[in-house]
N, C-alpha and C positions, 0 to 999 in steps of 0.2 A: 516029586514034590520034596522029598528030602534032601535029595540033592541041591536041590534050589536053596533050602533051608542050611543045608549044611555049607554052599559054597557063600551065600551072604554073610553070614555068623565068620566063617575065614575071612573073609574082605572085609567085614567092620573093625575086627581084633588087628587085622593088619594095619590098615587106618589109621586105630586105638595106641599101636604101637608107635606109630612117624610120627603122630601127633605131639608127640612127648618126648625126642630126640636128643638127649644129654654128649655133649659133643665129648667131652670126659668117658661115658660110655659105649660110646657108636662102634660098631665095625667098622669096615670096608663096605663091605655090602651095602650097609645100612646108610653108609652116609653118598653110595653113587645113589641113591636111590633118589636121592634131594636131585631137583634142578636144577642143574647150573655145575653138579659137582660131579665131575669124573676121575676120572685113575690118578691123574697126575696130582689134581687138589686133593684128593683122599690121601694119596698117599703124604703128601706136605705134612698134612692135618696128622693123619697117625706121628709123621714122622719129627714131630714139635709136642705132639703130646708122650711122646715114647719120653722123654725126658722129666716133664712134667705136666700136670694136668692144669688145665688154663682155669685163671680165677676169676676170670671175667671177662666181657666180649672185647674191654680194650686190648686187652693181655691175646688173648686170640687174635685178634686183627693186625697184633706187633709184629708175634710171632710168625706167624702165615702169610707168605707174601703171595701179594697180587688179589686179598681181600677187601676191595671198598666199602664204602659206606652202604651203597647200593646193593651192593649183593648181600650184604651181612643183613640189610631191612629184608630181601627177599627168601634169603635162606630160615631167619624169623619166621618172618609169615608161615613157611612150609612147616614148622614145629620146631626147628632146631633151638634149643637153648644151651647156653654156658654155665654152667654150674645154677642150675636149675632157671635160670633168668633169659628172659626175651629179648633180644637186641632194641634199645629206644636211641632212636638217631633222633640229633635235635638240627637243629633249622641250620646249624654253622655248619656240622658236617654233609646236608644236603645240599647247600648253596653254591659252591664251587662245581656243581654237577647240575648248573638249570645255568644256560647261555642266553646272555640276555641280549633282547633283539632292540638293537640300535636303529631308528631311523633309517642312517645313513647304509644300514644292512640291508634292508629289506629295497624289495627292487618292485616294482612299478607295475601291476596287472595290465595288461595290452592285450587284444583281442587276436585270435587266431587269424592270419589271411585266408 
């Protein structure tokens, strides 16, 4: 039973911790830890912050290539923030990323033989 108690209370504090993800303070570790993000974007990220520390998600999304819109809403969600703030994508930068279905696109249901 302690055990149980003691390995919950370590999973909630770890939790507690991604929750709250300062991209100014992350490791490495801490930032493969995010979905989406591996060795090579970590290292981008460290390697644009080693310079200077990002003032905001537009300044982060300059800097670090190969950051969309998309993933920067999705890295959000996960906790990550930019100098203590949440990524707000507004409607311009998500509309070039929803393809719109043309009529003359869409092709005609026909029944199997």
């Amino acid at each position: 039973m302690k055990f149980l108690a003691l390995f919950l209370s370590m999973f909630l504090c770890s939790t507690a911790a991604l929750a709250n993800l300062d991209i100014n303070r992350a490791t490495q570790a801490e930032l493969e830890r995010l979905k989406g993000v591996g060795p090579q974007l970590s290292s981008r990220i460290l390697a644009a912050r080693s310079s200077q520390s990002f003032s905001d998600w537009e300044d982060f999304r300059k800097r670090v290539s190969g950051l969309g819109p998309l993933q920067s809403v999705r890295l959000s969600q996960q906790g990550l923030t930019v100098a203590g703030a949440s990524f707000a994508a507004t409607d311009s930068m998500l509309t070039p990323l929803k393809k719109p279905v043309r009529p003359s696109d869409a092709k005609p249901w026909t029944p199997a033989p």
